[in-house]
DRENDO-1510 file (C-alpha; in Angstrom, 1 decimal, always signed):
<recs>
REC; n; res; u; v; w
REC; 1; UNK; +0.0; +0.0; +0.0 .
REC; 2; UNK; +1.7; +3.4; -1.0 .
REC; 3; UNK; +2.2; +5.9; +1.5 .
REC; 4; UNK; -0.3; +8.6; -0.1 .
REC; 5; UNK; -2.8; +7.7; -3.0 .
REC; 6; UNK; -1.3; +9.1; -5.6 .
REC; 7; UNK; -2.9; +12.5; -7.8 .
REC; 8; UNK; -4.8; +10.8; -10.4 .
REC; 9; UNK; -6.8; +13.3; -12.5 .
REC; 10; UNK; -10.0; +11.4; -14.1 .
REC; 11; UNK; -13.7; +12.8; -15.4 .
REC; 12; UNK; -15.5; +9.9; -13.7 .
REC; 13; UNK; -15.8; +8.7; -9.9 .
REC; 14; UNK; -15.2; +5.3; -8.9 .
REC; 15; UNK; -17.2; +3.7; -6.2 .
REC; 16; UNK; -16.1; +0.7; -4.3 .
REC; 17; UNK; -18.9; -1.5; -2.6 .
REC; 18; UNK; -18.8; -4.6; -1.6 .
REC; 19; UNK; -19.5; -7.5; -4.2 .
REC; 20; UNK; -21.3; -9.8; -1.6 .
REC; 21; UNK; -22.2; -9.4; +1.8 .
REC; 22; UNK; -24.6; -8.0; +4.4 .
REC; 23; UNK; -23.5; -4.0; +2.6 .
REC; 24; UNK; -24.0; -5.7; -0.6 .
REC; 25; UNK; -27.4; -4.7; -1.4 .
REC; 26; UNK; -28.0; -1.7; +0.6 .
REC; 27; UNK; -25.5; -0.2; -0.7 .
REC; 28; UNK; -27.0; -0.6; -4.1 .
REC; 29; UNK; -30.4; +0.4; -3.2 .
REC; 30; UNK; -28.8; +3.4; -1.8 .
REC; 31; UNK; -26.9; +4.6; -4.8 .
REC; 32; UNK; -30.2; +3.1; -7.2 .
REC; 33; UNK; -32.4; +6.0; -5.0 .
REC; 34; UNK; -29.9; +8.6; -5.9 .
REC; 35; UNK; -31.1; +8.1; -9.3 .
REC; 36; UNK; -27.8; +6.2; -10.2 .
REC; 37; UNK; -28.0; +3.3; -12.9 .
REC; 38; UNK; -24.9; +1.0; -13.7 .
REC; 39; UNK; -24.7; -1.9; -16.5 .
REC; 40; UNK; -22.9; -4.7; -14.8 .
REC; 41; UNK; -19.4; -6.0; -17.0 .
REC; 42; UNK; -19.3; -9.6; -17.9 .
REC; 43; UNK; -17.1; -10.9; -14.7 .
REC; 44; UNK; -19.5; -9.0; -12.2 .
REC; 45; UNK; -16.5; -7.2; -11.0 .
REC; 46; UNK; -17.2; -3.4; -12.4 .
REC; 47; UNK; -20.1; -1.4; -13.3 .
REC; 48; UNK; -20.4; +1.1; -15.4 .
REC; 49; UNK; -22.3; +4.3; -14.5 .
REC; 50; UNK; -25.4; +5.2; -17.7 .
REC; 51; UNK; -27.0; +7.7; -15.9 .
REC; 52; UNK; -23.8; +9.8; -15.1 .
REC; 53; UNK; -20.3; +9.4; -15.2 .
REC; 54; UNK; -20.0; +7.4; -11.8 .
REC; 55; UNK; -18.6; +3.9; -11.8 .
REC; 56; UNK; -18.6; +0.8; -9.2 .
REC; 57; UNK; -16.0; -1.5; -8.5 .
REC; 58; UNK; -17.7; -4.5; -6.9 .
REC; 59; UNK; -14.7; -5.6; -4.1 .
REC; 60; UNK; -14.6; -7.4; -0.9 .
REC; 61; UNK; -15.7; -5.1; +2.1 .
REC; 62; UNK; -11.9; -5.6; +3.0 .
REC; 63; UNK; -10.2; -4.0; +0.0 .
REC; 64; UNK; -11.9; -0.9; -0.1 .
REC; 65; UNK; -9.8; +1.1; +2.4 .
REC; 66; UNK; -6.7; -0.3; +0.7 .
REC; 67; UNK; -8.6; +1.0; -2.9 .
REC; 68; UNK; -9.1; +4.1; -1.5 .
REC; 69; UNK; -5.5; +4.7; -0.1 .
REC; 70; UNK; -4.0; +3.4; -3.7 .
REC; 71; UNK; -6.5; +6.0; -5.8 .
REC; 72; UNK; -7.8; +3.2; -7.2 .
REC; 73; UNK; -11.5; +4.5; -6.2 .
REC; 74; UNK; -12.7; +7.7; -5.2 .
REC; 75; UNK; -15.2; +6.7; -2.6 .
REC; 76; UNK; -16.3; +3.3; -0.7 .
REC; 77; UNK; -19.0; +2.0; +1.3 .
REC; 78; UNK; -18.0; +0.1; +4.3 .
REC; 79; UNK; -17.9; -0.5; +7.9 .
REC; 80; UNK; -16.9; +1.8; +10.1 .
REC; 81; UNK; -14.9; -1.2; +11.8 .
REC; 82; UNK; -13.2; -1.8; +8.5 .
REC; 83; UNK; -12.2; +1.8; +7.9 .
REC; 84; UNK; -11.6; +2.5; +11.4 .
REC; 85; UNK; -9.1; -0.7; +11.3 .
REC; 86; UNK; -7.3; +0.5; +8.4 .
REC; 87; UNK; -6.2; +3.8; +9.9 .
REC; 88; UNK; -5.7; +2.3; +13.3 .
REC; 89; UNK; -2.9; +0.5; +11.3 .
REC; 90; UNK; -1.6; +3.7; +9.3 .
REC; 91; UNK; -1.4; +5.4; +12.4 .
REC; 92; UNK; +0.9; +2.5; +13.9 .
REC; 93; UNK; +3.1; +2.8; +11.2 .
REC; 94; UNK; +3.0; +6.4; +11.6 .
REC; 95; UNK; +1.7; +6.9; +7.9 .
REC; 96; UNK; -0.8; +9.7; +7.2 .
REC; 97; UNK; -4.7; +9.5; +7.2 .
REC; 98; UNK; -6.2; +9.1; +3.6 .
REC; 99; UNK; -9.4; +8.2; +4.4 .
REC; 100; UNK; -11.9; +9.8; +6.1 .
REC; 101; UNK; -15.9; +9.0; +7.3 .
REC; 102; UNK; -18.2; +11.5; +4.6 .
REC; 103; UNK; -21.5; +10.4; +5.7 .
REC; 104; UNK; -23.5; +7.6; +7.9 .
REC; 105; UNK; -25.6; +5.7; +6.1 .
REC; 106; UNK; -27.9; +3.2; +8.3 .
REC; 107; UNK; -27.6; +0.3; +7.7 .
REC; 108; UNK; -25.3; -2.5; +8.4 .
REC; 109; UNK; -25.4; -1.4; +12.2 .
REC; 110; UNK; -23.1; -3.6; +14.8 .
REC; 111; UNK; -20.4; -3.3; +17.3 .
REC; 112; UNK; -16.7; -4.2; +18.2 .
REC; 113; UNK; -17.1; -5.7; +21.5 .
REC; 114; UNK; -14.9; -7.7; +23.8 .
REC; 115; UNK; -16.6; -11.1; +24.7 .
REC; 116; UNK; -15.1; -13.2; +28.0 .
REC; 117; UNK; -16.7; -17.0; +28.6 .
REC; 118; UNK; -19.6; -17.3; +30.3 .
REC; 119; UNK; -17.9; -18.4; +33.7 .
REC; 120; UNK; -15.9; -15.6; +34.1 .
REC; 121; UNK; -16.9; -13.0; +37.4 .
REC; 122; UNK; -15.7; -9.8; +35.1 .
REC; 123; UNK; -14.7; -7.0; +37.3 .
REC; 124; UNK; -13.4; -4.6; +34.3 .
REC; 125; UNK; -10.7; -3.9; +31.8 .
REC; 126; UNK; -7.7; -4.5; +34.1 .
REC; 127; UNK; -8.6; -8.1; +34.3 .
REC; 128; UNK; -7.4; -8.4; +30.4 .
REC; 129; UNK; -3.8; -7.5; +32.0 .
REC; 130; UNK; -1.5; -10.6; +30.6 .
REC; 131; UNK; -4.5; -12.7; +28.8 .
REC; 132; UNK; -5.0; -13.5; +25.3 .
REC; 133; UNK; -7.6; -11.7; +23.1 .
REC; 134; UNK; -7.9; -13.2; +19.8 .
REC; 135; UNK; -9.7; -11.3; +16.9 .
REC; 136; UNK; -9.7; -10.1; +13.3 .
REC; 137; UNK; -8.8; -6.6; +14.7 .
REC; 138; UNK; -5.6; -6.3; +15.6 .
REC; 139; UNK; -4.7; -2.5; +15.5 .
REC; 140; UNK; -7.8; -1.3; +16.8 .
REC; 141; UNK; -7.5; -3.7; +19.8 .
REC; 142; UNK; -4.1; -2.7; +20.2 .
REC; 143; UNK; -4.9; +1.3; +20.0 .
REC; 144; UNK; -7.5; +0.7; +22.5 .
REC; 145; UNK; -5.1; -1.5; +24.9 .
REC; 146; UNK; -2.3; +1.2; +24.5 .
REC; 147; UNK; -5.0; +3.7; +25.7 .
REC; 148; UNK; -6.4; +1.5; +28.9 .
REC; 149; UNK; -2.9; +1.1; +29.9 .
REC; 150; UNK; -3.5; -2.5; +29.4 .
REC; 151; UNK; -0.4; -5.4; +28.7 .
REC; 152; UNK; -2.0; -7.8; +27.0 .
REC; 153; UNK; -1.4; -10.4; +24.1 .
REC; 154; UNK; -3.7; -10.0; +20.8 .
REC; 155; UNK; -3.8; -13.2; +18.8 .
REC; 156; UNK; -4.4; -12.3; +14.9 .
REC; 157; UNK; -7.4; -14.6; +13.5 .
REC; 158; UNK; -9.1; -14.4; +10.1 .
REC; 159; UNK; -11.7; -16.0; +10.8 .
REC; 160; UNK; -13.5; -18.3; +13.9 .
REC; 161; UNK; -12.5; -15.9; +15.8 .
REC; 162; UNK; -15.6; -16.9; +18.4 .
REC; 163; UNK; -14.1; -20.7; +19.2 .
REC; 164; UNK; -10.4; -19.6; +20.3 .
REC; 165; UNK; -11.1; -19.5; +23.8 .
REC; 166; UNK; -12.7; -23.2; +23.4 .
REC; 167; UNK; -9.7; -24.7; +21.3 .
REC; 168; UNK; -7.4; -22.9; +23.6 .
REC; 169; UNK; -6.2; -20.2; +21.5 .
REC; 170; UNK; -7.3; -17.4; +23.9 .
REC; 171; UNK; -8.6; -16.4; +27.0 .
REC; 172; UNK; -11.3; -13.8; +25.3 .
REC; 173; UNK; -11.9; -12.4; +21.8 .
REC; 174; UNK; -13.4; -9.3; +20.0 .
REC; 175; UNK; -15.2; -9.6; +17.6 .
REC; 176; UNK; -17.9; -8.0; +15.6 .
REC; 177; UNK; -21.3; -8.6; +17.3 .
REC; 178; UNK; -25.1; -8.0; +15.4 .
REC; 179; UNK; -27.7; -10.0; +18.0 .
REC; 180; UNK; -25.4; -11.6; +20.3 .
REC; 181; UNK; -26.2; -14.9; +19.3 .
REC; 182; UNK; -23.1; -16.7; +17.8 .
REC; 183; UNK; -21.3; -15.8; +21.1 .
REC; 184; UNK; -23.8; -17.2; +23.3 .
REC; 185; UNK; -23.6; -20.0; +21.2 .
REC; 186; UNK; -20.1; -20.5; +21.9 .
REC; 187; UNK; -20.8; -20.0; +25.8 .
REC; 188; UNK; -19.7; -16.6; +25.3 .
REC; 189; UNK; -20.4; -12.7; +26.9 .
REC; 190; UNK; -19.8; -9.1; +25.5 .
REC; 191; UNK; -18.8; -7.0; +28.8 .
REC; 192; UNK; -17.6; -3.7; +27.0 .
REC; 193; UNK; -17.9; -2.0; +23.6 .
REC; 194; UNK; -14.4; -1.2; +21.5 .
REC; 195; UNK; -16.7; +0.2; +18.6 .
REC; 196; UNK; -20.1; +1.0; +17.4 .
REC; 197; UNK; -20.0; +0.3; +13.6 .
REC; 198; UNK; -22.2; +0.8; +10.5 .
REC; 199; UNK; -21.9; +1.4; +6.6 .
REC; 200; UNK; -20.2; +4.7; +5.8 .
REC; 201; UNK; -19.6; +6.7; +2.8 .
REC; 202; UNK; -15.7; +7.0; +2.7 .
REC; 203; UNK; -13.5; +9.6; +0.9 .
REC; 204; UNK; -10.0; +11.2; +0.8 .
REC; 205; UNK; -8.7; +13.4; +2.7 .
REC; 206; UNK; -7.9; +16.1; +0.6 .
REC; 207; UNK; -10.8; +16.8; -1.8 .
REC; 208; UNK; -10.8; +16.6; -5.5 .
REC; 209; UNK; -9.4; +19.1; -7.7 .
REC; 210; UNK; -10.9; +17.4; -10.9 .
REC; 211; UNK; -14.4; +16.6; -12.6 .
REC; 212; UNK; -15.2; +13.9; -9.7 .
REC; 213; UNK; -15.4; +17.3; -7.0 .
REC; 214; UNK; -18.7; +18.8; -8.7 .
REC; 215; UNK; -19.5; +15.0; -9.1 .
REC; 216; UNK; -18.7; +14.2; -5.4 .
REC; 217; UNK; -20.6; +17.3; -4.3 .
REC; 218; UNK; -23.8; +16.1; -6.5 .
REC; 219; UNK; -23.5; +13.0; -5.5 .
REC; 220; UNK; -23.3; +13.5; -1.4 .
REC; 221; UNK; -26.4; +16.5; -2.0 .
REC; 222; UNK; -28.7; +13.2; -3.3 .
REC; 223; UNK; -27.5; +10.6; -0.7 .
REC; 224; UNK; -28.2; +13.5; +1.9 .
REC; 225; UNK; -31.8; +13.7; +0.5 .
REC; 226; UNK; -32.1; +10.1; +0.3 .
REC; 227; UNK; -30.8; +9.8; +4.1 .
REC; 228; UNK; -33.2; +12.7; +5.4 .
REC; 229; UNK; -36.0; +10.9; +3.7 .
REC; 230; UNK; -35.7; +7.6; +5.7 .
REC; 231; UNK; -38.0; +8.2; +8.2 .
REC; 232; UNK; -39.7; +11.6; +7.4 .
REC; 233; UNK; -43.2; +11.6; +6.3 .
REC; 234; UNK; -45.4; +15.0; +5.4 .
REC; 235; UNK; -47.6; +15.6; +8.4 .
REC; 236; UNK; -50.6; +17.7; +7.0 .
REC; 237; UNK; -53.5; +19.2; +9.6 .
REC; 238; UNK; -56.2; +21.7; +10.6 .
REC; 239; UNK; -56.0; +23.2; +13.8 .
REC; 240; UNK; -56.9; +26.8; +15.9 .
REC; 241; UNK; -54.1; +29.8; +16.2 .
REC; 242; UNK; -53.8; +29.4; +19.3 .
REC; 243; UNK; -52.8; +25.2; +19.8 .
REC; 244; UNK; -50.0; +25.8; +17.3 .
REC; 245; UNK; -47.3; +26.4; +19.9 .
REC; 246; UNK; -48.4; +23.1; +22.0 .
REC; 247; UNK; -48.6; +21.3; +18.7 .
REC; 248; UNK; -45.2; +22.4; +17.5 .
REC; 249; UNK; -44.0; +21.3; +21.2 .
REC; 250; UNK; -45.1; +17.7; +19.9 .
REC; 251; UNK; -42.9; +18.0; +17.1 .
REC; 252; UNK; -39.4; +18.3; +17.4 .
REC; 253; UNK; -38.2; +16.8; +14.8 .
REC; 254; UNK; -40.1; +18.5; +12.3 .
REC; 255; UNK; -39.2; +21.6; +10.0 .
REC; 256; UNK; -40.9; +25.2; +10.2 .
REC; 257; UNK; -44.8; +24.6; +9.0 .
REC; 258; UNK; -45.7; +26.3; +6.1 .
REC; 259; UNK; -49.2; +27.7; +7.4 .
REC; 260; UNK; -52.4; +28.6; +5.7 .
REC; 261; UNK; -55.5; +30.5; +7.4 .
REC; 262; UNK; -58.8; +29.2; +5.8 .
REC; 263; UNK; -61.2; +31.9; +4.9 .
REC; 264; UNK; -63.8; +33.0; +7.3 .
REC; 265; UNK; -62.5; +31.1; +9.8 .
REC; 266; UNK; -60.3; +31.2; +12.7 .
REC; 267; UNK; -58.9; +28.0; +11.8 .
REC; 268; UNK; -55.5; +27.4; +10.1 .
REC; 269; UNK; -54.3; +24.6; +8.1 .
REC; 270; UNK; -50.5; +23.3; +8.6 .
REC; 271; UNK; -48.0; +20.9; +6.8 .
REC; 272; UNK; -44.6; +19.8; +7.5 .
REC; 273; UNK; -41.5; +17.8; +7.1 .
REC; 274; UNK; -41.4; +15.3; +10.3 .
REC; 275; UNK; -38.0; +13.3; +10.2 .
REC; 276; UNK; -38.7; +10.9; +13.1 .
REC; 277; UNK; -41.6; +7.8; +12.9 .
REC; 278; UNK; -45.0; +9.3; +12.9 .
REC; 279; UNK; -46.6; +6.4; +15.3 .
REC; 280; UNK; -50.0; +6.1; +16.0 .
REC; 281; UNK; -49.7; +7.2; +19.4 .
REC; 282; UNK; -47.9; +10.7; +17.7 .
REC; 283; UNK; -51.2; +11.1; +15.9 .
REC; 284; UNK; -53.5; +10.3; +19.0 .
REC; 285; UNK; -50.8; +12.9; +21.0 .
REC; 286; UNK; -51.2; +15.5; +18.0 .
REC; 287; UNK; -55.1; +15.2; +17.9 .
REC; 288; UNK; -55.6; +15.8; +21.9 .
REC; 289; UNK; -53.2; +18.8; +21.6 .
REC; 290; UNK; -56.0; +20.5; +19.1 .
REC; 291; UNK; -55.0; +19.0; +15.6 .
REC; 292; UNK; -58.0; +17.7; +13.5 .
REC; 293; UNK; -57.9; +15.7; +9.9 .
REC; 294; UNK; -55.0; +14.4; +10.7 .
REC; 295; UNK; -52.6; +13.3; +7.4 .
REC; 296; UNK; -48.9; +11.5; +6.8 .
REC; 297; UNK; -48.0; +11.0; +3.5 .
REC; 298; UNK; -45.0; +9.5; +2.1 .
REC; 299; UNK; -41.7; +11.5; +0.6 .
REC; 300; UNK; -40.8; +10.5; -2.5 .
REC; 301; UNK; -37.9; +13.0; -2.9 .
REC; 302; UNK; -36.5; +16.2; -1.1 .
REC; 303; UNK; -33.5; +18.4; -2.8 .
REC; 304; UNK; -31.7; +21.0; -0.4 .
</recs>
């Protein structure tokens, strides 16, 4: 891996997601919703972009930090872990940062946790001092060691990394953890929390000085309105003058109403942007705070 990705001036962005996987799809359906259509090459491996000059490389979740450091791709979706990982490991061989987190994006959500067997009494961190943690991330566990104070042994594994302790190969582990359930099938416990992880958007460090910047920038002002759209709804109601600040109260997340007074009535007719989940309870909150016909409609798009 070079040092610094080197200053490669091209008209078209590369994208690096992974080719299979748990980010796979997501990450498809994500870039599909920014309006984004590809025609896949014969090996499956790289996509061409038809609807604008943006390209995927279909990669292991793995290679994309190494991709991005190379210049090889302009951005990547990926774990946090995986990123995080990668500079944890520049930074030990005192290298510069290339890459850096551009957005959250959702999905993909988990955590780097340290796991101990289920007969252990654990009393803290200090009770790693001299023990074996195996796991398929060594320079983030060692960062975090380093920063407890902590002498420990870290035991590199690619994979298994949940049946060390049983085969003898460690004391504990840490490992990426979803539900839980693969460690308590192997008689195992998270006690503490290294990382919280999901998919990112990763870029360079220094930005563009090419096409791909005004491509970059479009791209990240679509993803943003595909991201803000998640969960919002347009919340659309009737109520009196004078219940529109307890209303509002009920609505934190939402955006300044536009506002309508009806005509020959005191009676004024609201709509706006609610990012949160509009529950029914919301609605039965909203209606006994003075808001009548009551409507949430979908979002199909939003454009800053």
């Amino acid at each position: 891996m070079s040092p610094t990705a080197p200053a490669a001036v091209r008209d078209r962005l590369r994208i690096a997601i992974q080719k299979s996987g748990r980010l796979g799809e997501p990450s498809r359906a994500l870039l599909a919703s920014c309006g984004l259509d590809f025609r896949e090459s014969r090996d499956r491996l790289f996509c061409y972009g038809e609807t604008l000059p943006i390209d995927l490389l279909l990669v292991r979740d793995d290679d994309i930090p190494g991709l991005l450091a190379d210049g090889v791709c302009d951005l990547g979706i990926v774990g946090r872990n995986v990123l995080a990982e990668q500079a944890a490991g520049r930074a030990a061989e005192a290298l510069p940062e290339v890459a850096r987190e551009l957005r959250t994006l959702g999905f993909g959500g988990c955590r780097l946790d340290i796991a101990v067997p289920d007969g252990w009494d654990w009393s803290g961190p200090a009770q790693l001092t001299g023990r074996r943690i195996a796991t398929s991330y060594p320079h983030l566990v060692r960062q975090w060691l380093e920063g407890q104070g902590i002498a420990a042994d870290v035991v590199l594994l690619s994979g298994s990394v949940e049946i060390a302790p049983r085969l003898g190969q460690a004391d504990v582990i840490c490992d990426l953890v979803s539900s839980g359930a693969t460690l308590a099938a192997n008689q195992l416990r998270p006690v503490l929390t290294l990382l919280q992880s999901e998919a990112v958007l990763a870029g360079p460090v220094r930005a563009f000085t090419d096409a791909r910047a005004e491509l970059m920038a479009l791209l990240l002002r679509r993803m943003d309105g595909v991201l803000r759209l998640r969960d919002s709804r347009l919340l659309m109601f009737q109520t009196t003058r004078e219940a529109v600040p307890a209303l509002m109260k009920l609505l934190p997340d939402a955006e300044p109403p536009t506002v309508m007074q009806l005509d020959g009535q005191d009676t004024l007719a609201l709509q706006t942007l609610c990012r949160g989940t509009m529950t029914w309870q919301r609605l039965e909150d909203l209606r006994q705070a003075g808001a009548r016909g009551l409507m949430v409609l979908p979002v199909e798009r939003t454009l800053a």
